[in-house]
N, C-alpha and C positions, 0 to 999 in steps of 0.2 A: 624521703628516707632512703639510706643508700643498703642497708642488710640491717638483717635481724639472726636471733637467734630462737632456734623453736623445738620444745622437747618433740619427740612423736607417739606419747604412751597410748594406744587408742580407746584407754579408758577413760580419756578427757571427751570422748563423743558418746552425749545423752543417749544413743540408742544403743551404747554397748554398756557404759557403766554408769548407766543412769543419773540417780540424783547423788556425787559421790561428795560430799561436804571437803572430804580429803587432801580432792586435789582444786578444790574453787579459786583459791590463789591462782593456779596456773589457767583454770578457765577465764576467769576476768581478766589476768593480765594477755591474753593471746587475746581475748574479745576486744578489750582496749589497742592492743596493733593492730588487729587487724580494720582498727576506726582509724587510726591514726594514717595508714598506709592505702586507704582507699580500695580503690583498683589499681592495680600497677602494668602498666602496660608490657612487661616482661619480665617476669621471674626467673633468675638461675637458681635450682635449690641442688645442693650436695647433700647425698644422705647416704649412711653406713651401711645403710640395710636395701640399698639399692645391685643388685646383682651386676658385680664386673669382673675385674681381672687383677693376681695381686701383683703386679708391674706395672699395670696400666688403667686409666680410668676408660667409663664407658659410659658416652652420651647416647639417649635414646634417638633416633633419628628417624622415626616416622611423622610422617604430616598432623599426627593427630593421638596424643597418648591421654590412657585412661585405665581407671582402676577403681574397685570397690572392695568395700570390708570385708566381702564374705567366707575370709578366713577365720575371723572372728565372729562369724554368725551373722555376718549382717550385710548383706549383699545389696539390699535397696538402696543403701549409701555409701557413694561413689564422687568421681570426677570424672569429667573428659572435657581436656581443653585442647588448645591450638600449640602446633612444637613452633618454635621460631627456627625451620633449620635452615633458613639463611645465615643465622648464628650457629649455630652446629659446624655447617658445611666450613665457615671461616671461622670455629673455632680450633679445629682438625687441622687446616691447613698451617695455621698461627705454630700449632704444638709438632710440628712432622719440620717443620724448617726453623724454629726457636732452640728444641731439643729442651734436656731437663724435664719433660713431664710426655708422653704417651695418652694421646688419647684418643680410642677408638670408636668411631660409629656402630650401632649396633640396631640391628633391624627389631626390635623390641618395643613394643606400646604400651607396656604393663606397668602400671606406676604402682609402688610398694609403698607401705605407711609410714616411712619415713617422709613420705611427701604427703601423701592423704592426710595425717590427720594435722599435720601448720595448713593443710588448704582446705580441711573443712570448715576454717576459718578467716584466714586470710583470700584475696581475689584477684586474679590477672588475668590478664588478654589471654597472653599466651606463656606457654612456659618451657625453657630447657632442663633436662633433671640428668645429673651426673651422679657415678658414683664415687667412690672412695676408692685407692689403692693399700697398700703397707706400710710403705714408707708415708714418717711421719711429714719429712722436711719438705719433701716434693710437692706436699699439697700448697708450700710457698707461690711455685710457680702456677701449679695450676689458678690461683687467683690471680696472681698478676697475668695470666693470659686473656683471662676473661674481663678485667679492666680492659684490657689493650682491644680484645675482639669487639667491646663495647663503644669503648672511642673511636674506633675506625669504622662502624657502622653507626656513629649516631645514634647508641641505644640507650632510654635512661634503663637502668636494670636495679632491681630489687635482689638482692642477695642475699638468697634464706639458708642458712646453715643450722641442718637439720642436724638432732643431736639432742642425746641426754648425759649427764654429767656423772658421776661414781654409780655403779650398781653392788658396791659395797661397804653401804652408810651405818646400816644397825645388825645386829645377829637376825639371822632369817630374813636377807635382802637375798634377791634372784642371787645372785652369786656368792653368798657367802659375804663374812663381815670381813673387813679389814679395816685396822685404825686408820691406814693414809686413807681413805674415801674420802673424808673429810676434810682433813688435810687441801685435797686435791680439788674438790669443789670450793673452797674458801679461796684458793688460790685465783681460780679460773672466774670466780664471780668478780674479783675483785677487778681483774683485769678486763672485762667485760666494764665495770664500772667507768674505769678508768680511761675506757675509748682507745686503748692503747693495746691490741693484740697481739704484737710484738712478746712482752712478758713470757706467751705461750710455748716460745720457741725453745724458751730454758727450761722450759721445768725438765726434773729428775727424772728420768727414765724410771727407777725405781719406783717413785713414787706414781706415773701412771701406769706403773706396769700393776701395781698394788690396786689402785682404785677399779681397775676394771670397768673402764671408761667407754665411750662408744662415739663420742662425740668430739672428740677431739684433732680428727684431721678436718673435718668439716670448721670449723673455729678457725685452723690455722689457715684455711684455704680463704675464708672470710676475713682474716687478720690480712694478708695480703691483698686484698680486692680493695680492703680500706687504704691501707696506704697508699695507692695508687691517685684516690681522691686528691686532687690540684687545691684542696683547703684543707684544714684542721679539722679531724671527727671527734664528737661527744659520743657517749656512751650512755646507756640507763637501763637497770638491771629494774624492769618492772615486777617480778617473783623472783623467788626460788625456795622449794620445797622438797623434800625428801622423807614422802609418809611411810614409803612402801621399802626405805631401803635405795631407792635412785633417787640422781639429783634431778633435778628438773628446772633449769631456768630456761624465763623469758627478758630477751633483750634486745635492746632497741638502738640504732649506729645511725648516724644521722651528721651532716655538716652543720660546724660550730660557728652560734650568730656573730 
């Protein structure tokens, strides 16, 4: 599998929100990737809710990051894996002599549940965790940098583009209703579908300014890591659900037989 897409509400894990009927779509379909996906021997995941800079992205660079729920009450459940910062180290160097994207090492070990809860499911060796910047279009290159860092180190990498979709779906969603939500998740599932991330680069300003999106440079960052792929990608929108007012899809990016 070459990337996925993965909400990170951390009420998909049994020991914060229990037995939630709610959201079970999205729990069986992350259960189901993460069967489908194995173990991966190197994860890149981009996540919104990862602390950076808004000019610039910020890769964790210690030997060894890790994190637990206990902001949520629940601290017993955690991760700590391996950083790949041989990828780090020439992912920095790629972005400082390429130009078009910034992005800075950052002495941090703390992984946020924008990655915790796709890897309280999902399994890798090791993993690099970037964040987001502002700008929508730049996150183009940052995925094509990280294609490029990958070819030139011989990495197969999994590419997890953390991310939830409108948090403006019904009256009383975290942020208040708005019609486009909707709108703006049908658009983005469909292109999800469709294996073609490309799509993303048009949509209406307006219209994700409306949906109150969170997920959405992470997608475009994975839109470009695909295209980069030397075959044709497939697409498969295994969920999507929006009980709570957010969208929540799980999708699956993979080379076409």
């Amino acid at each position: 599998m070459l990337g996925c897409v993965c909400p990170h509400p951390p009420l998909l894990i049994p020991q914060i929100g229990g037995d939630r009927r709610d959201v079970q779509s999205t729990v069986d379909a992350m259960e189901q990737l993460a069967g489908e996906v194995g173990t991966a021997d190197l994860a890149v995941v981009v996540s919104p809710h990862t602390p950076g800079f808004g000019d610039a992205v910020a890769v964790r660079s210690p030997l060894t990051l890790s994190g637990d729920f206990g902001r949520f009450r629940c601290p017993q459940v955690g991760l700590r894996i391996e950083n790949d910062v041989e990828f780090v180290d020439r992912l920095v160097t790629l972005a400082a002599g390429a130009g078009g994207v910034d992005i800075q090492p950052v002495d941090d070990d703390e992984l946020d549940h924008g990655v915790l809860v796709p890897f309280f499911f999902l399994k890798a060796r090791r993993l690099v965790s970037l964040s987001v910047m502002q700008s929508y279009d730049r996150h183009k290159d940052l995925g094509r940098l990280i294609a490029e860092c990958a070819a030139e180190l011989g990495r197969e990498v999994l590419f997890v583009a953390s991310g939830d979709l409108s948090h403006r779906l019904i009256p009383g969603a975290p942020a208040g209703y708005d019609r486009r939500g909707a709108e703006f998740d049908r658009q983005v599932v469909d292109a999800f579908a469709g294996g073609d991330l490309s799509a993303l680069d048009g949509l209406d300003r307006g219209l994700v300014h409306g949906a109150g999106e969170c997920g959405l440079r992470s997608f475009i960052a994975l839109g470009a890591f695909l295209e980069a792929s030397p075959t044709a990608v497939k697409g498969r929108v295994l969920s999507y659900e929006g009980p709570f007012g957010v969208g929540y899809a799980v999708a699956a990016f993979e080379q076409a037989a």
